[in-house]
N, C-alpha and C positions, 0 to 999 in steps of 0.2 A: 501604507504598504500592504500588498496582497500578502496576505498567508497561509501556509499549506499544511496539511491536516494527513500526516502519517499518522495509519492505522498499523495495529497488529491485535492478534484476537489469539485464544485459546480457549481450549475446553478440555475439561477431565470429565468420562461419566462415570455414573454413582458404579459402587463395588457391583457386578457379577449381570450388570443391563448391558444390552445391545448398544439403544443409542442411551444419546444423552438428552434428558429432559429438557434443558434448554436451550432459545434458539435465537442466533446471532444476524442479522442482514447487516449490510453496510451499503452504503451508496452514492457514484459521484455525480455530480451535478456540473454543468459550466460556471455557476459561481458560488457552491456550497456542495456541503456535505452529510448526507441524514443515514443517523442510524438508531436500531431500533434491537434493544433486547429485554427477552421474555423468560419470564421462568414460569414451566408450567405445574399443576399440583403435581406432587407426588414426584415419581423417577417413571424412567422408563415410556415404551412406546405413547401409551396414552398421555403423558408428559408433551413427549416431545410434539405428538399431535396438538395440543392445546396452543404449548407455547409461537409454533409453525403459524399456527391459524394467525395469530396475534399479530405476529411481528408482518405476516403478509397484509392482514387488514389495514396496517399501517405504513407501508409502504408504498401498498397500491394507492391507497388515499393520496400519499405526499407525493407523489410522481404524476398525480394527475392534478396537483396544486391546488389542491384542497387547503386550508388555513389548518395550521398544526391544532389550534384551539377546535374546532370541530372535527380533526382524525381522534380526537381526545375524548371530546362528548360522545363520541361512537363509539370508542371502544368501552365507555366507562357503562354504556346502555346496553352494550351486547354482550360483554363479558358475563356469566353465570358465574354466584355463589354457590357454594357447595353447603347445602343443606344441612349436613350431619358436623362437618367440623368450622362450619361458617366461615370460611374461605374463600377467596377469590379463584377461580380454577388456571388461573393464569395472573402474573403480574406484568407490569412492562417499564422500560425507561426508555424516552425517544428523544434524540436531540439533533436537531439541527446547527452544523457549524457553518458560518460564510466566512468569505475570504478578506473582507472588515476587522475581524476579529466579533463579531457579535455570535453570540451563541445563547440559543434558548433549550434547557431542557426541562423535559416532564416526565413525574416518575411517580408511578404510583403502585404504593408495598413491596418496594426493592431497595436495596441498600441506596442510600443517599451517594450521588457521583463524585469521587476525590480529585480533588482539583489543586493542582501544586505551583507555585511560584517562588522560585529562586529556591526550590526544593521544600520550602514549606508550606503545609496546607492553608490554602485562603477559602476563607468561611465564604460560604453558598447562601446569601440568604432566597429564601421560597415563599411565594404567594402559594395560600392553600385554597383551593375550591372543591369542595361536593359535587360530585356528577353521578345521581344514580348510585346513593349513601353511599359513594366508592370518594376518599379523599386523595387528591388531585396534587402535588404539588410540583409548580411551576417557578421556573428559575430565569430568570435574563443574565448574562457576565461577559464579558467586555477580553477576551483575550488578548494574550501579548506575545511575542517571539518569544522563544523557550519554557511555554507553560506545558503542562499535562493535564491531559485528562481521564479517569480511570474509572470504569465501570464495571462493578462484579455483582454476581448473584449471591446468594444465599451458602450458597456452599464455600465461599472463603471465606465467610466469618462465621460460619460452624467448623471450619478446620480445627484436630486437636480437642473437640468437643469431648471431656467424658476421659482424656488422657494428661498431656502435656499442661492445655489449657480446660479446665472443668465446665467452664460455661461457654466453651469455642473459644477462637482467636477474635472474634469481634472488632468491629468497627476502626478504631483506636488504632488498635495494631497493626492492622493493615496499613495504615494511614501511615505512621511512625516508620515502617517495615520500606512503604515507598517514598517518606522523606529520606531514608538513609539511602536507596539504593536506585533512584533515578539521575544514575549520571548522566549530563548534560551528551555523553561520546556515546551511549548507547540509542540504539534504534525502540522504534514501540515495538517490534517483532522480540525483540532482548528483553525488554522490560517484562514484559506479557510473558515469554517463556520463563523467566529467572521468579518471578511471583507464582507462577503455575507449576516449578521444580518445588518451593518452599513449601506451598498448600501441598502437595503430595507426600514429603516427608511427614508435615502434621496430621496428616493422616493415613501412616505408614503402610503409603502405597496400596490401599485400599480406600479410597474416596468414601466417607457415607452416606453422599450428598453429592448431586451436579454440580459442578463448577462451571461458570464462564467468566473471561478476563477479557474488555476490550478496552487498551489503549491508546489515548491517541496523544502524539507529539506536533507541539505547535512550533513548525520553522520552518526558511525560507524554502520553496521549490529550486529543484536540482533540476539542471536543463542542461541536453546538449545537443547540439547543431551536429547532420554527419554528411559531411559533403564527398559525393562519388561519383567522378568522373568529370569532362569538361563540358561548360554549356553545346547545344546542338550547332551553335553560331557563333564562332568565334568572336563577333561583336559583341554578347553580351560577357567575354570574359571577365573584364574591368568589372564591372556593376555584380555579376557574382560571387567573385570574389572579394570582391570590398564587403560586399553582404554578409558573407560569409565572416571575415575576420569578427565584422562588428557586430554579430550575435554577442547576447549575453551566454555567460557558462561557458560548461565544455564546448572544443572544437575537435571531431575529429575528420580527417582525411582518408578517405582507401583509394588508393590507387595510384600509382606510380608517378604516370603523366601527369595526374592532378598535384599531388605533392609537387613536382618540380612547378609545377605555373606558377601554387601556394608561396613554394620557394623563394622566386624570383619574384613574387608580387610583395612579400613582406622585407626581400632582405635577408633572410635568414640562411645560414647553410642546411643544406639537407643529408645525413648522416646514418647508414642504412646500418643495423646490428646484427652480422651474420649467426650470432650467437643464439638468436631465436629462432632460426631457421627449422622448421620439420620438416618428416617427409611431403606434404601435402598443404603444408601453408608456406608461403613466403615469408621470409623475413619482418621485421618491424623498420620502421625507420625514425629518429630521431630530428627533433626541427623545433624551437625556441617560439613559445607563442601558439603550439598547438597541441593539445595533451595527447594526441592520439595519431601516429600514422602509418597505415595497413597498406598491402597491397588492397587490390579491388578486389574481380568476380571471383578469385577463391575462395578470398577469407571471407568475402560476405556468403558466399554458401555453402562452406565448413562451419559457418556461423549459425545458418538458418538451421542445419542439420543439427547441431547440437541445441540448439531451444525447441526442433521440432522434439527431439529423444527427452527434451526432460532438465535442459543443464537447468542450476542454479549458480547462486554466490557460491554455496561453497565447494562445490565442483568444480568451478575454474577460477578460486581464489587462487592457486598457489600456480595456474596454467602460466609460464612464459612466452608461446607463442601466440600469433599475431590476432587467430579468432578468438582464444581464451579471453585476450586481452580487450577483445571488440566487447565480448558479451558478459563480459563484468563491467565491462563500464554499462554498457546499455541497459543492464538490469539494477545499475546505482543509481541513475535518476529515475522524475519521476516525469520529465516531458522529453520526447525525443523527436527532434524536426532533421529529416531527411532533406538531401536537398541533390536530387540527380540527374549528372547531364545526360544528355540525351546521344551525344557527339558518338559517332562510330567510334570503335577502336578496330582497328585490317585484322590485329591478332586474333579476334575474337569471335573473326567472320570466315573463320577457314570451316567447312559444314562437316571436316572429320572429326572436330571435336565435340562433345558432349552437347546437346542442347540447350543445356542450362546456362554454360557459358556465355549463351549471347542472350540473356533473358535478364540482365541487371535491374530492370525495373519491377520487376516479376518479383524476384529473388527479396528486395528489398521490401517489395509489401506483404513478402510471406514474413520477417523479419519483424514487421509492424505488426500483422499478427498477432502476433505468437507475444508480444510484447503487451498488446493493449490486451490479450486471454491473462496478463497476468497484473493488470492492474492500470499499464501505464497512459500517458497520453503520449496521442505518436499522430504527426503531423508528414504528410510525403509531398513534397514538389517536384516535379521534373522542370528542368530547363532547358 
């Protein structure tokens, strides 16, 4: 089975600095996922400079598919010791996930990566290697649907240092802290933020140390098909719409005329809720066997407008109307295949009305956009 790699990340930086000394990339692949983070000496600008360098040297390496073992010997030969406190001037953890479940990571002078299964921690064991008297260690582990992975710097197990906890909150607790509180219903963006709430209290609201938290959650990918408008040719209606039902995942519909075909091709009654009705969006309508169905060119670019301005989840969590509704869902998976006919609609061809009106395939790849600027995979067909 393919598996999918939700990320969420956070960072607190130290008490009374600009930035934060360390630095986070993430990155997706067609059939995995590499990420890379750095903590560099000290706080602050020259920090964050250090740790930057790092995590780019290791990036660029792995995206030009370079063997993780040799982005490693590089970094472990270019890296500078710091003379006076004999320090590395940066450290780094870099791991590669595929969609296998195989996952290798490498981490060297960074908290070892917590890894949870059925919410308790499963031991990591590490091949250790020498590169350039900097020791190396290297991890292979085999993931499974509902595992975690959790990555931090230095500054959550100094949380509480010198207060609370005398010698930081360390390793341990951390670990115990995220067997209690990785519900299976929370996302990695929840986890990441509720661990990065706690670290701030133990270090009441004044950090004395960078933080960064990236985790990731192993489960399936969230898909959804959004079918708008009818094919160019009425001949291919059958064959699109068959297509369409037998996608896996969500199903949604925008558009009136498409709904009704939807309708009549599955059987279903189709039941419009005037209750959603705004000034400027059309109703919702209701139909068994598809989770979603919008009018079309409005909602889709009352849609576009609200992810061009910035929506999020929780901005149109609680929206009742029809675009609200479009861009919550769209922004809860994490593949979205468009699928748009091409077919005239006469309404839409009158030239008093707005431009944008007769521009649905336009409208939809601004929508794709604005979707893959925030992470997703988005797929567009016309037919």
């Amino acid at each position: 089975m393919s598996l999918y790699y939700e990320w969420g990340t956070k960072q607190l930086r130290k008490h009374n600095e600009e930035l934060c000394g360390d630095s986070v990339v993430v990155s997706r692949h067609p059939n995995s996922v590499t990420m890379a983070l750095s903590d560099g000496l000290g706080s602050g600008v020259k920090a964050n400079i250090l740790a930057t360098l790092t995590t780019r040297i290791a990036m660029h390496m792995l995206e030009n598919e370079l063997p993780l073992t040799e982005v490693v010997e590089t970094l472990g030969q270019t890296l500078p010791v710091c003379r006076v406190r004999k320090l590395a001037y940066s450290t780094f953890s870099i791991a590669q996930f595929f969609r296998n479940g195989h996952t290798r990571i490498v981490e060297f002078d960074t908290p070892p990566a917590i890894i949870l299964r059925d919410r308790k921690v499963m031991p990591l064991a590490s091949e250790d290697r020498t590169i350039s008297d900097k020791t190396i260690h290297d991890s292979v582990v085999e993931l499974k649907l509902g595992d975690w992975v959790i990555f931090v710097s230095d500054g959550v197990l100094n949380a509480g240092i010198g207060g609370v906890y005398p010698l930081g909150w360390g390793w341990e607790q951390a670990a115990t802290y995220l067997e209690r509180h990785a519900h299976p219903e929370l996302t990695a963006d929840d986890l990441a933020e509720k661990l990065a709430g706690t670290i701030a209290e133990l270090y009441a609201d004044a950090p004395g140390d960078d933080v960064s938290i990236v985790v990731i959650k192993v489960r399936r990918k969230l898909v959804a098909t959004v079918l708008a408008g009818p094919p160019q040719s009425s001949e291919a209606d059958r064959s699109v719409l068959s297509g369409f039902i037998e996608r896996a995942g969500l199903h949604v519909v925008c558009g009136g005329t498409t709904a009704k075909m939807i309708s009549r091709h599955i059987g279903q009654p189709l039941e419009v809720d005037l209750e959603t009705m705004k000034p400027n969006v059309p109703p919702l309508a209701r139909m068994d066997n598809v989770d979603l169905v919008t009018e079309g060119i409005l909602t889709l670019t009352t849609a576009a407008k609200m992810l061009r301005s910035g929506a999020g989840k929780d901005t149109v969590k609680f929206g009742t109307d029809g675009a609200s509704a479009l861009v919550r869902l769209l922004l809860g998976v994490d593949h979205v295949h468009f699928i748009v006919g091409l077919a005239a609609n006469p309404a839409h061809q009158n030239p008093n009305l707005p431009s944008h009106l007769r521009m649905k395939l336009a409208v939809v790849r601004e929508i794709a956009e604005e979707l893959q600027n925030r992470g997703a995979e988005v797929t567009v067909e016309s037919v």
